[in-house]
mmCIF file of the N, C-alpha and C atoms, coordinates in Angstrom:
data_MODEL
# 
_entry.id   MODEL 
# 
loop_
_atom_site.group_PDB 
_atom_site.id 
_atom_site.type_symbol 
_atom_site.label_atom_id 
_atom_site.label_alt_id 
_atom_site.label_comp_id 
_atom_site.label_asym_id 
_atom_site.label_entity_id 
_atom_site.label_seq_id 
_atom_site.pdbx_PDB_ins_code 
_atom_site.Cartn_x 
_atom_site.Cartn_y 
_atom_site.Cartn_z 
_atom_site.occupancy 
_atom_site.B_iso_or_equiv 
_atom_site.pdbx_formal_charge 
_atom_site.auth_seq_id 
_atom_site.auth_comp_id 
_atom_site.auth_asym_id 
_atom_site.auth_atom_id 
_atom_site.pdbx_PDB_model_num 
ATOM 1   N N  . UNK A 1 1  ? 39.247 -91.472  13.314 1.00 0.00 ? 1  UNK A N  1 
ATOM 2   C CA . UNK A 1 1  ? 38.489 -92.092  14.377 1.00 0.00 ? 1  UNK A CA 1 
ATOM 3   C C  . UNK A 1 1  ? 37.086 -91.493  14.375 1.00 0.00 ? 1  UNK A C  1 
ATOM 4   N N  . UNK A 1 2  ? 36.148 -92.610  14.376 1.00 0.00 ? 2  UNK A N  1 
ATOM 5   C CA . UNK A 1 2  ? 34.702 -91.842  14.791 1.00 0.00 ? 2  UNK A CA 1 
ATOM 6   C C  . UNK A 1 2  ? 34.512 -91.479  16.106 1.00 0.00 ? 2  UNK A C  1 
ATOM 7   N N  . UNK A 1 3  ? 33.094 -90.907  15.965 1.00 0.00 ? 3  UNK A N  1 
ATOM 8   C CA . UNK A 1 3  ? 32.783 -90.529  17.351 1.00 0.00 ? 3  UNK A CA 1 
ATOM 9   C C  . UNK A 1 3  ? 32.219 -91.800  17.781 1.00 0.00 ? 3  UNK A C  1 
ATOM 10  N N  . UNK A 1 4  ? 31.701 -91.542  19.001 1.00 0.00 ? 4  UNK A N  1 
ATOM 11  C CA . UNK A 1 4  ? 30.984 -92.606  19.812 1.00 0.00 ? 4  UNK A CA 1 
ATOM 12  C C  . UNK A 1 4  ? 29.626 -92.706  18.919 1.00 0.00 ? 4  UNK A C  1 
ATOM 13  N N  . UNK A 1 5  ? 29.297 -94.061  19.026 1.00 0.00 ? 5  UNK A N  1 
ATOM 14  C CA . UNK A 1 5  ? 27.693 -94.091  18.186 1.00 0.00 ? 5  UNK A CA 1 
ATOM 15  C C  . UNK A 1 5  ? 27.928 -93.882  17.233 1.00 0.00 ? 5  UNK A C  1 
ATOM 16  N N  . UNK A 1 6  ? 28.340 -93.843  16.236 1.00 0.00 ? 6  UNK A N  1 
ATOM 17  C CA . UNK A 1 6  ? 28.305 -93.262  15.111 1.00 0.00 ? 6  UNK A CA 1 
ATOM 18  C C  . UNK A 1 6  ? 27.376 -94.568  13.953 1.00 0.00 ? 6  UNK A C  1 
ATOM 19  N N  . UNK A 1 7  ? 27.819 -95.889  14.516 1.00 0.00 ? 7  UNK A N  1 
ATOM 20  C CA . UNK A 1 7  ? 27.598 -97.020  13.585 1.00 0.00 ? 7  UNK A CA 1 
ATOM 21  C C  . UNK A 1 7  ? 26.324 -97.180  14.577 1.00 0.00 ? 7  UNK A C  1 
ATOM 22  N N  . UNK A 1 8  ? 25.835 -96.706  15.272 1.00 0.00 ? 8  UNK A N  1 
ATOM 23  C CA . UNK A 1 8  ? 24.361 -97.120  15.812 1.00 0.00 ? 8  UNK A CA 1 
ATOM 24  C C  . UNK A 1 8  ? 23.059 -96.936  14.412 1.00 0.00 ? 8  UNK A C  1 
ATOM 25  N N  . UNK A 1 9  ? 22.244 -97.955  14.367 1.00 0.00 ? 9  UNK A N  1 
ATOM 26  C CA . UNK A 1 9  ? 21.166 -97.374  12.868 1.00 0.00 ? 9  UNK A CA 1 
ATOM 27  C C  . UNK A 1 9  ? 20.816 -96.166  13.315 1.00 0.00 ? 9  UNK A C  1 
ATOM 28  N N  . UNK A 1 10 ? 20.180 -95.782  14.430 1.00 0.00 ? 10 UNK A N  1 
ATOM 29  C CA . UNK A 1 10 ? 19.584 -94.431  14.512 1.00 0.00 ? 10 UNK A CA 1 
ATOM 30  C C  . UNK A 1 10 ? 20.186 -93.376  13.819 1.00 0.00 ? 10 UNK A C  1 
ATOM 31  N N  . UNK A 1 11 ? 22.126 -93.508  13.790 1.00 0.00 ? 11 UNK A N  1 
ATOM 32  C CA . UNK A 1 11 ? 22.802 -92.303  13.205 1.00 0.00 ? 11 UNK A CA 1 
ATOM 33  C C  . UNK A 1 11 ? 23.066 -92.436  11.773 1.00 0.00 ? 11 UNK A C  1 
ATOM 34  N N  . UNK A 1 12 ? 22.909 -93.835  11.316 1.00 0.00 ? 12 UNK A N  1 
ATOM 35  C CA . UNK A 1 12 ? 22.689 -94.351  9.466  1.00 0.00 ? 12 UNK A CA 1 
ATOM 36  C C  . UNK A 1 12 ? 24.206 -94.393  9.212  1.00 0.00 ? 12 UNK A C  1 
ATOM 37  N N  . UNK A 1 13 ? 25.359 -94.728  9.677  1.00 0.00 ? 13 UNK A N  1 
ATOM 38  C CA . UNK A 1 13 ? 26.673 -94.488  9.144  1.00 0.00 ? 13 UNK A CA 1 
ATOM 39  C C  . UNK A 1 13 ? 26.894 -96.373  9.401  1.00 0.00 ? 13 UNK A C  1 
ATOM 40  N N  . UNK A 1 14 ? 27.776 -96.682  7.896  1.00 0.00 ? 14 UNK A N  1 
ATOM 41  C CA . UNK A 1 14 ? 27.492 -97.962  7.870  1.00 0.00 ? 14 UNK A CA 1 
ATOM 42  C C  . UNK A 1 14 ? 29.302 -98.000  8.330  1.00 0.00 ? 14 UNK A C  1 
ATOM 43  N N  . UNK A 1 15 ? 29.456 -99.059  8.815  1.00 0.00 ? 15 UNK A N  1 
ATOM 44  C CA . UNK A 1 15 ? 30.705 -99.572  9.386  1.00 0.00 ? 15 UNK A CA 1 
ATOM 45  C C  . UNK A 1 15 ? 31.721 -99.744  8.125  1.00 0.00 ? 15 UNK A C  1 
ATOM 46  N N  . UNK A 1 16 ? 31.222 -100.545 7.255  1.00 0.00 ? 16 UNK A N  1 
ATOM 47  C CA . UNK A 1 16 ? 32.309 -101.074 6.106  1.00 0.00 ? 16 UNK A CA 1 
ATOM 48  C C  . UNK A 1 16 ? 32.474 -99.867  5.062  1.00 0.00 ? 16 UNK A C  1 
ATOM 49  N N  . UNK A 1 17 ? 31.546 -98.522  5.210  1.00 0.00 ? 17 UNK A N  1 
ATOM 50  C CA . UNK A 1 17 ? 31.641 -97.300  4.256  1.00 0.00 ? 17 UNK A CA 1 
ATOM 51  C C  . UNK A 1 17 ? 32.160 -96.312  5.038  1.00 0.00 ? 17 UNK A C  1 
ATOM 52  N N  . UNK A 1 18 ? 32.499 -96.594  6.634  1.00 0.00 ? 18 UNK A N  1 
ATOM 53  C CA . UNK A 1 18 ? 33.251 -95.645  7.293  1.00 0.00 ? 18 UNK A CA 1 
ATOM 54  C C  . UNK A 1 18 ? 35.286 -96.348  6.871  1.00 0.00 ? 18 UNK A C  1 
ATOM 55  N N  . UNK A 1 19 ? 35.041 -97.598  6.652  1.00 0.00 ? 19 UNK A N  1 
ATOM 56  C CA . UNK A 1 19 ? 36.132 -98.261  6.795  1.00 0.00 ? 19 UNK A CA 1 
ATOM 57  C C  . UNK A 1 19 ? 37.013 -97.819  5.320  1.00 0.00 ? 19 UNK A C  1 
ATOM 58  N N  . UNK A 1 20 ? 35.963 -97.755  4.218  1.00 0.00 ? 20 UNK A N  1 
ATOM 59  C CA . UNK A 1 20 ? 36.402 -97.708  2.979  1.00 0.00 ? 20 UNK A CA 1 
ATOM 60  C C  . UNK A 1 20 ? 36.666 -95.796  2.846  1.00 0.00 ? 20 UNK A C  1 
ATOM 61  N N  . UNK A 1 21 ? 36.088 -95.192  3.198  1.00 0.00 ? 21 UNK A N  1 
ATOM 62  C CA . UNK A 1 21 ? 36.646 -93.873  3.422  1.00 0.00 ? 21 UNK A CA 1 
ATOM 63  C C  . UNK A 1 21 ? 37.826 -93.152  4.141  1.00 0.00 ? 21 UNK A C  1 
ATOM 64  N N  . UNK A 1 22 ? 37.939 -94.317  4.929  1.00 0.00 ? 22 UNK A N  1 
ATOM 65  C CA . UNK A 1 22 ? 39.545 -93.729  5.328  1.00 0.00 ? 22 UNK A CA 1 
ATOM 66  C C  . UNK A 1 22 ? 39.153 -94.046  7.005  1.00 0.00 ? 22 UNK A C  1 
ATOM 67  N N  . UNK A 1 23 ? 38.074 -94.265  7.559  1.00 0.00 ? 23 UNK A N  1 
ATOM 68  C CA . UNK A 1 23 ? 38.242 -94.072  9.135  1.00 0.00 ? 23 UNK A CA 1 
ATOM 69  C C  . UNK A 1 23 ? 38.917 -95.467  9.413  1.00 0.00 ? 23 UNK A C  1 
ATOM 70  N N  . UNK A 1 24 ? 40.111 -95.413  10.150 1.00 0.00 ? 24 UNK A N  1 
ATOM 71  C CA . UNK A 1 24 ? 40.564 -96.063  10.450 1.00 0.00 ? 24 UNK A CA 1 
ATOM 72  C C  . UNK A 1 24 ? 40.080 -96.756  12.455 1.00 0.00 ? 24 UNK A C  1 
ATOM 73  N N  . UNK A 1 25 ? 39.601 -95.785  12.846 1.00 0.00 ? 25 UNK A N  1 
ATOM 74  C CA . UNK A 1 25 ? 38.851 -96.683  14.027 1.00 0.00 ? 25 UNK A CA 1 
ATOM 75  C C  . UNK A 1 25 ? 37.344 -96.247  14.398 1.00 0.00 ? 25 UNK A C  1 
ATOM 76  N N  . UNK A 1 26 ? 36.822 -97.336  14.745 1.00 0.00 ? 26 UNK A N  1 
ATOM 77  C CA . UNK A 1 26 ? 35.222 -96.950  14.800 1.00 0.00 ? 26 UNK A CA 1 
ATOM 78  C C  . UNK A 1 26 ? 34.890 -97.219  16.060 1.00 0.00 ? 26 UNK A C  1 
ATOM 79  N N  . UNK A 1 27 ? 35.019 -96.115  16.880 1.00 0.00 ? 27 UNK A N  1 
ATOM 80  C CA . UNK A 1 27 ? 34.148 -96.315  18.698 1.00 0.00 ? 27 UNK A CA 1 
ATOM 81  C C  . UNK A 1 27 ? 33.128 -97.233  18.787 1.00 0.00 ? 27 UNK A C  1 
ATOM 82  N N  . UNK A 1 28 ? 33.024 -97.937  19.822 1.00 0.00 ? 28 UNK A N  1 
ATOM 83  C CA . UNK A 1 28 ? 32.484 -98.387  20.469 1.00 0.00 ? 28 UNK A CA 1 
ATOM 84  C C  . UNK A 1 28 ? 31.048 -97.925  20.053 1.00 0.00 ? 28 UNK A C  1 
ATOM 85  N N  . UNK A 1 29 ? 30.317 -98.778  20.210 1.00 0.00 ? 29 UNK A N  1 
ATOM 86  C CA . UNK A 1 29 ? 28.939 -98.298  20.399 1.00 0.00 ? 29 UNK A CA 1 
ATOM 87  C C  . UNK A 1 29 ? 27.349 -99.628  19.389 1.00 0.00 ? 29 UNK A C  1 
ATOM 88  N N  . UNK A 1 30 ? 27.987 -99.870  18.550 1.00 0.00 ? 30 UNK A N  1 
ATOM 89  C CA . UNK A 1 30 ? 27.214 -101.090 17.706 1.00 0.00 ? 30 UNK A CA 1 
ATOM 90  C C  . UNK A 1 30 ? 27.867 -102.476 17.701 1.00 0.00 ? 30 UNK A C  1 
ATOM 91  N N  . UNK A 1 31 ? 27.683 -103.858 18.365 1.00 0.00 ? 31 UNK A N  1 
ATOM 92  C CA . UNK A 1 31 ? 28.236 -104.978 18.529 1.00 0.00 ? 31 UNK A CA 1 
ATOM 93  C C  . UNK A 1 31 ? 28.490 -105.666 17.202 1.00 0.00 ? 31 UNK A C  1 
ATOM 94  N N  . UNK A 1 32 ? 27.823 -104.854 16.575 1.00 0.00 ? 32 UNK A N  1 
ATOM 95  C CA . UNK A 1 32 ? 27.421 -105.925 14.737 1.00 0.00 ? 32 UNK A CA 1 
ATOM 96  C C  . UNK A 1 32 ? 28.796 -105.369 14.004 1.00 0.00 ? 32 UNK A C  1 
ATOM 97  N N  . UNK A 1 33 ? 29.053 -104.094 14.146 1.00 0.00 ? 33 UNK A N  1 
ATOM 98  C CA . UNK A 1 33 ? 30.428 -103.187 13.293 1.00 0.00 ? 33 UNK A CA 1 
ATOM 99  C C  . UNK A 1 33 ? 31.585 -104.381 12.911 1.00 0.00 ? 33 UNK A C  1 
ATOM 100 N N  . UNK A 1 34 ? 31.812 -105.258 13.570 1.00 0.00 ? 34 UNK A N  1 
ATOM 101 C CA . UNK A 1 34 ? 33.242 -105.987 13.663 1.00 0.00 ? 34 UNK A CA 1 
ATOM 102 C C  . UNK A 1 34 ? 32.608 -107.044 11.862 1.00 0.00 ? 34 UNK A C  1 
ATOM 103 N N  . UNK A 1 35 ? 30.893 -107.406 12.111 1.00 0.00 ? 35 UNK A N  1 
ATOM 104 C CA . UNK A 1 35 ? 30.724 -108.123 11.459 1.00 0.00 ? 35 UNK A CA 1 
ATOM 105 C C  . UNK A 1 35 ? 30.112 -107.863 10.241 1.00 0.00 ? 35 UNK A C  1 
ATOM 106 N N  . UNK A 1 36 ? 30.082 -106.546 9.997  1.00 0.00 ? 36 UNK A N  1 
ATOM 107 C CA . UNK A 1 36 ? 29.470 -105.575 9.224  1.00 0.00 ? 36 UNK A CA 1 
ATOM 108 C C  . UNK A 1 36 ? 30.606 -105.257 8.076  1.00 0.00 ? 36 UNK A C  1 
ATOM 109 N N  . UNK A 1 37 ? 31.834 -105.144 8.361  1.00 0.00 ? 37 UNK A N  1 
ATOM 110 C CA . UNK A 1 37 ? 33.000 -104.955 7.991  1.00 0.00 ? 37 UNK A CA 1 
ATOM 111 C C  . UNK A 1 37 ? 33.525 -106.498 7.311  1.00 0.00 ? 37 UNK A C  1 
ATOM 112 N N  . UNK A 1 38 ? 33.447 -107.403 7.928  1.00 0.00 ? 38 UNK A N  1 
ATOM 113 C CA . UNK A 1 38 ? 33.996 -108.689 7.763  1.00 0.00 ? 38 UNK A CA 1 
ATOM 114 C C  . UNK A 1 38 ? 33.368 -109.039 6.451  1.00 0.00 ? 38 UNK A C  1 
ATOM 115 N N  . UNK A 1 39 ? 31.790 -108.981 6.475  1.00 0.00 ? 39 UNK A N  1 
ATOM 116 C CA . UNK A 1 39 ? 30.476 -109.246 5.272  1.00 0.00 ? 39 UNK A CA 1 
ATOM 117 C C  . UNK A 1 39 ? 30.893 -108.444 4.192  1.00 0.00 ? 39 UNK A C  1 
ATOM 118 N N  . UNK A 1 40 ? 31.429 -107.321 4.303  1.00 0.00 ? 40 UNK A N  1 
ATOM 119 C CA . UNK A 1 40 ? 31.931 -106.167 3.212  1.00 0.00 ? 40 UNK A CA 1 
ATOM 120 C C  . UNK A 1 40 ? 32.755 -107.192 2.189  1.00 0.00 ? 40 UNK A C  1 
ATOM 121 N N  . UNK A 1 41 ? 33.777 -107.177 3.057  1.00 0.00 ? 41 UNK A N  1 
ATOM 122 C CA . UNK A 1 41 ? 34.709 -107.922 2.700  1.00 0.00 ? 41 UNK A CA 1 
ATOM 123 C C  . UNK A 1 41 ? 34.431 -108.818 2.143  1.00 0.00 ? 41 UNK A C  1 
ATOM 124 N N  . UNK A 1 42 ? 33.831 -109.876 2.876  1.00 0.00 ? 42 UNK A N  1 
ATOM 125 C CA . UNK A 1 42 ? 33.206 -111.642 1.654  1.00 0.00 ? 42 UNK A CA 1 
ATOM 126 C C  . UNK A 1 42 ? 32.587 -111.474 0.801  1.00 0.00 ? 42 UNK A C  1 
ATOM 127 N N  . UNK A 1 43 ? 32.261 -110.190 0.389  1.00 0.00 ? 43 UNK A N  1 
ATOM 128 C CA . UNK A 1 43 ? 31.209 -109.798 -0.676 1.00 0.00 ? 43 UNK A CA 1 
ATOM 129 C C  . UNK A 1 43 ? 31.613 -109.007 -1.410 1.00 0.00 ? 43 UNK A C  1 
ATOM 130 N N  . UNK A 1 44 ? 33.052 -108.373 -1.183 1.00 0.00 ? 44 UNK A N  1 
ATOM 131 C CA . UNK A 1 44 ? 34.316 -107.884 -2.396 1.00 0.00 ? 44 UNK A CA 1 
ATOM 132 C C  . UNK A 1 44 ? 33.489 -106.501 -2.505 1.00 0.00 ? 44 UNK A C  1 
ATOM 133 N N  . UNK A 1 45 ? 32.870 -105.798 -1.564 1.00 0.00 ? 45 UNK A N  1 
ATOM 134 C CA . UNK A 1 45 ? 32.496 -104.545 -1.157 1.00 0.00 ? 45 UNK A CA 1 
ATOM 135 C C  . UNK A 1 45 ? 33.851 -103.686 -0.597 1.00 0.00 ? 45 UNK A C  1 
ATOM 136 N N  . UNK A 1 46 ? 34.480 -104.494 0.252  1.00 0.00 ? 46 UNK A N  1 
ATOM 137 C CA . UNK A 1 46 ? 35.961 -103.722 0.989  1.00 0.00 ? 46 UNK A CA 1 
ATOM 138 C C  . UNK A 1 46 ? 36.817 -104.062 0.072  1.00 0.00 ? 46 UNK A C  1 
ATOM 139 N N  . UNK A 1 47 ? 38.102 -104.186 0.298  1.00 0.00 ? 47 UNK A N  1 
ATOM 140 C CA . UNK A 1 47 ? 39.198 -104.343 -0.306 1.00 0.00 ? 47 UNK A CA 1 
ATOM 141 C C  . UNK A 1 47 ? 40.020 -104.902 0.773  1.00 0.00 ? 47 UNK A C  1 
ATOM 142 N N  . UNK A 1 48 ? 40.481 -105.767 0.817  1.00 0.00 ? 48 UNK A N  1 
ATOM 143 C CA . UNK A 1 48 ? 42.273 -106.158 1.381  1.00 0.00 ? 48 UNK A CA 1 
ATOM 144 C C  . UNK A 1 48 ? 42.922 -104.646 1.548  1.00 0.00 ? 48 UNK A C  1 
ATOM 145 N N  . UNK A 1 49 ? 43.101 -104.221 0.748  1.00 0.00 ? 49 UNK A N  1 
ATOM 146 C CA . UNK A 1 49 ? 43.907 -103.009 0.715  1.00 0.00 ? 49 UNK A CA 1 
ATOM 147 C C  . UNK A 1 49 ? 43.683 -101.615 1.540  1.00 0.00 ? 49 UNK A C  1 
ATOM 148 N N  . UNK A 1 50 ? 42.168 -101.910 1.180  1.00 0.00 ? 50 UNK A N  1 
ATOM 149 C CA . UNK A 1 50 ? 41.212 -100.597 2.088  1.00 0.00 ? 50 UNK A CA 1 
ATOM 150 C C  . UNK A 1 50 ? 41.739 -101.090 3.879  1.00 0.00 ? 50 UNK A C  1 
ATOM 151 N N  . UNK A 1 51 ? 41.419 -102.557 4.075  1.00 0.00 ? 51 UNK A N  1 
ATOM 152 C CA . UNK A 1 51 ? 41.677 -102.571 5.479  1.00 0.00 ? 51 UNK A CA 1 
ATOM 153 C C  . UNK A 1 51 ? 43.243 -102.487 6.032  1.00 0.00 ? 51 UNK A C  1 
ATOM 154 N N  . UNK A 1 52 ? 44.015 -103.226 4.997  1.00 0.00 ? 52 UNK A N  1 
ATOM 155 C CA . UNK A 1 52 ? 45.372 -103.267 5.414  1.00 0.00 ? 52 UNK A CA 1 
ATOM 156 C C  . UNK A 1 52 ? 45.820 -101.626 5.382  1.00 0.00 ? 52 UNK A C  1 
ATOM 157 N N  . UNK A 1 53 ? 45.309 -100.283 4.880  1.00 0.00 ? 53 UNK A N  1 
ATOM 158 C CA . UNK A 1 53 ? 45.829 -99.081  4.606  1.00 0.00 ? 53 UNK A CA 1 
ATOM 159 C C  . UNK A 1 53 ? 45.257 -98.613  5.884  1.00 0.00 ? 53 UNK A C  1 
ATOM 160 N N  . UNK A 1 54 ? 44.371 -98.625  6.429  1.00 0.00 ? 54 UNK A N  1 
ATOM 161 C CA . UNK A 1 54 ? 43.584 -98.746  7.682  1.00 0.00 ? 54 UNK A CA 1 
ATOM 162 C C  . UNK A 1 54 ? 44.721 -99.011  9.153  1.00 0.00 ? 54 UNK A C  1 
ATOM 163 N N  . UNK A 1 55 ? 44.262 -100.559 8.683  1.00 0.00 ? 55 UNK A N  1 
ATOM 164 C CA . UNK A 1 55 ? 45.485 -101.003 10.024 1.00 0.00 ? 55 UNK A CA 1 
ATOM 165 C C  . UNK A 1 55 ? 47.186 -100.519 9.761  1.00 0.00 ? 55 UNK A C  1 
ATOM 166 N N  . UNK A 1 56 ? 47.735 -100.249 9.078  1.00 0.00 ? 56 UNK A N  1 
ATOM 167 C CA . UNK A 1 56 ? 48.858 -99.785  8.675  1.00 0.00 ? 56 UNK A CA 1 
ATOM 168 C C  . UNK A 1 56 ? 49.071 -98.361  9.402  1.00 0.00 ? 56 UNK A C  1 
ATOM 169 N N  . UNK A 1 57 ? 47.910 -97.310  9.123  1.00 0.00 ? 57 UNK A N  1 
ATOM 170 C CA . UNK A 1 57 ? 47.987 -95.850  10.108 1.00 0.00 ? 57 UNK A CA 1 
ATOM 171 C C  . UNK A 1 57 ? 47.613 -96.195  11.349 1.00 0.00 ? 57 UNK A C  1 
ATOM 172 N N  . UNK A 1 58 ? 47.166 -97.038  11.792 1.00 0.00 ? 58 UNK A N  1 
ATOM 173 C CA . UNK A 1 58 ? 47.112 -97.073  13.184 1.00 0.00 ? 58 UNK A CA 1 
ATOM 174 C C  . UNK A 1 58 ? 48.197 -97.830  13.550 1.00 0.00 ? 58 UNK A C  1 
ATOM 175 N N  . UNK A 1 59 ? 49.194 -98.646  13.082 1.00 0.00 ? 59 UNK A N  1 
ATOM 176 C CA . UNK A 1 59 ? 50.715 -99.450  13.343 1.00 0.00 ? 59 UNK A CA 1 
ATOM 177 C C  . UNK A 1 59 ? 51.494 -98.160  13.313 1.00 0.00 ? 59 UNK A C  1 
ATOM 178 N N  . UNK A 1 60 ? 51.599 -97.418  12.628 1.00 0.00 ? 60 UNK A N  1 
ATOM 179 C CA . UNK A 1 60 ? 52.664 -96.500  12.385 1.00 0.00 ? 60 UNK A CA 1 
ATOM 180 C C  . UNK A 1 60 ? 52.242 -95.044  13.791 1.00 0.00 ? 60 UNK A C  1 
ATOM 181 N N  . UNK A 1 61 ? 51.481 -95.061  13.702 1.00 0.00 ? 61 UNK A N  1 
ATOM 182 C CA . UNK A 1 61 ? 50.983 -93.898  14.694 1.00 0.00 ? 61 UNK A CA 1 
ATOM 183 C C  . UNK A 1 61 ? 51.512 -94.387  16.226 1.00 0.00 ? 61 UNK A C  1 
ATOM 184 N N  . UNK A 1 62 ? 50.905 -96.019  16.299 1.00 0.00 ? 62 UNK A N  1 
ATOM 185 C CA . UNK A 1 62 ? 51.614 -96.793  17.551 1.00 0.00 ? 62 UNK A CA 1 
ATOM 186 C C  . UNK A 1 62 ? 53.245 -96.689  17.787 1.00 0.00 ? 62 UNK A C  1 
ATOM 187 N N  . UNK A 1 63 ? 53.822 -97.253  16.547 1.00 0.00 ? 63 UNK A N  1 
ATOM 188 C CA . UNK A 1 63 ? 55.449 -96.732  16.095 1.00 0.00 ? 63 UNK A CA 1 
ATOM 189 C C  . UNK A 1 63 ? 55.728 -95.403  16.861 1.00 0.00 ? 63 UNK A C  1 
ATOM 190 N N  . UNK A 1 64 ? 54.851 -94.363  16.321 1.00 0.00 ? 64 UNK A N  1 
ATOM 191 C CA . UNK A 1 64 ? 55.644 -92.977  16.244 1.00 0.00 ? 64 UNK A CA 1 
ATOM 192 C C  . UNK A 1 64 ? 55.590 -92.391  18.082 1.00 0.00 ? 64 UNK A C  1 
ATOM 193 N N  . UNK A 1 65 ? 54.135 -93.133  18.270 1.00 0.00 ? 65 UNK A N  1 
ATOM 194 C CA . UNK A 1 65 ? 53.835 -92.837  20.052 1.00 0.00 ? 65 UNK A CA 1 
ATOM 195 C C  . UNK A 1 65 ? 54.854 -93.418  21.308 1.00 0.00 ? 65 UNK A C  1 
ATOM 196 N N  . UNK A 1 66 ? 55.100 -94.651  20.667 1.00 0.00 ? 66 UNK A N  1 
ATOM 197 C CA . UNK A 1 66 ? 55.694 -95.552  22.009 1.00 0.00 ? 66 UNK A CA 1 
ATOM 198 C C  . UNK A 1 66 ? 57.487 -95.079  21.281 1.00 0.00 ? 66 UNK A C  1 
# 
């Protein structure tokens, strides 16, 4: 998980290179992140795999909590 702000430009951390490194959730703080990530993707920058390995630790963590 990032911190807050993190995907704001002022702090330079790009959404779809936090996504491909492993952060699986990105705080609040930049409205564009959802679409920043999506563009990765149509442009074969992300992976299917990168996001599904993503959403997968946050399913299983939900699993292990509730």
């Amino acid at each position: 998980m990032s911190d807050w702000n993190t995907t704001v430009p002022e702090d330079g951390s790009i959404p779809w290179v936090c996504v491909a490194a492993g952060n699986d959730i990105i705080m609040p703080g930049n409205p564009d992140d959802d679409k920043n990530i999506r563009d990765a993707y149509k442009e074969g920058k992300l992976t299917e795999k990168e996001i599904r390995l993503c959403a997968n630790r946050i399913l299983k963590l939900i699993r292990r909590l509730s």
